[in-house]
N, C-alpha and C positions, 0 to 999 in steps of 0.2 A: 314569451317565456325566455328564463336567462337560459344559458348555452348549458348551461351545469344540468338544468332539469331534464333539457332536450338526448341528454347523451345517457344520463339515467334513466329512462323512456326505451332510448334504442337498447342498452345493455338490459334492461329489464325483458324488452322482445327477442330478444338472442338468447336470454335465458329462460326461458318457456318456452324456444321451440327444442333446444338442448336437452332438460329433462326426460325423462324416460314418461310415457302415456299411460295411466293404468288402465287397464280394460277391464272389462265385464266380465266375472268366474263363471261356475255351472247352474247356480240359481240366481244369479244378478241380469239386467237389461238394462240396457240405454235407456230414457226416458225424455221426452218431451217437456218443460213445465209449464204447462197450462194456464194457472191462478192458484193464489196464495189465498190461504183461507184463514191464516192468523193461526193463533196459540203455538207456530212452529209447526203448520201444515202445509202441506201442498196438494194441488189436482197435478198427477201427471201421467201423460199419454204412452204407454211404453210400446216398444218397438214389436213386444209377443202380441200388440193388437187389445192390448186391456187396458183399462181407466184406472188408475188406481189413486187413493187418498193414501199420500206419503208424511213422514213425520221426519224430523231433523233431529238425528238423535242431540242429546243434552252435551254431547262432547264436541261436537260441532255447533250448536247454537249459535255461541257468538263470531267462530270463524267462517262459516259460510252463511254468506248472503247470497238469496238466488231473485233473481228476476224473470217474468214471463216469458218465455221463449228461450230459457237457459237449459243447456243439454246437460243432463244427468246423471248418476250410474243410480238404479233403483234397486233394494235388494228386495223380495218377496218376500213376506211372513209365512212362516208354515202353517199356522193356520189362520186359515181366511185371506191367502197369498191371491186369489184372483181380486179382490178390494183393496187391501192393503199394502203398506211396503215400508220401506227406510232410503231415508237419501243420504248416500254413499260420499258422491263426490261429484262436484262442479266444472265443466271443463270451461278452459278459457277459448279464448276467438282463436289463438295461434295454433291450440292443441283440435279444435272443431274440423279448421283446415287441413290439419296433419292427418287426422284420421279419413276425412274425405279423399282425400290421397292417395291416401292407403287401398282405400274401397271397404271401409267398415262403417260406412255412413249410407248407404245407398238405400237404407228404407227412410231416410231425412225427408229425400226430397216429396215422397208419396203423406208425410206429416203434413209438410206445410202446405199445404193445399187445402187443408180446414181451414 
């Protein structure tokens, strides 16, 4: 890689760990993602211990892309919130570790263990 990319890269990772983290409000969870199920679905695992089929709403569609094992914020449907949900927001690898850090990550590691 030229040096230009290289430095872009680092100033890209100093500015994600910069940012402010948003966390999870009163009816929101962390979530595990599981498996993609298409039409802009997801299985995921959330931290209250439920499985839920999540949807990406339409204003985020094209800006978040998630992959399997990507941490979450999941919001509950009020009704039928034990099955369903909404995916909120995608954390990256820098803000994963910040939060582990922190100690708001400590039900992760009892996840990956499936």
């Amino acid at each position: 890689m030229s040096k230009k990319k290289e430095e872009a890269e680092r100033q890209d990772k100093v500015q994600q760990e910069i940012t402010r983290i948003k966390l999870p409000r009163a009816p929101q969870t962390f979530g595990l993602l599981e498996m993609r199920l298409g039409a802009s679905r997801v299985r995921a695992r959330c931290f209250d211990g439920k499985a839920r089929i999540c949807r990406i709403p339409g204003r985020l569609k094209r800006k978040l892309w998630v992959r399997p094992g990507d941490l979450i914020i999941v919001e509950p449907w009020e009704f039928g919130g034990d099955d369903k949900g909404d995916v909120l927001f995608k954390y990256s690898k820098a803000q994963i570790e910040h939060l582990r850090r922190k100690g708001y990550l400590k039900q992760l590691d009892d996840f990956e263990e499936f």
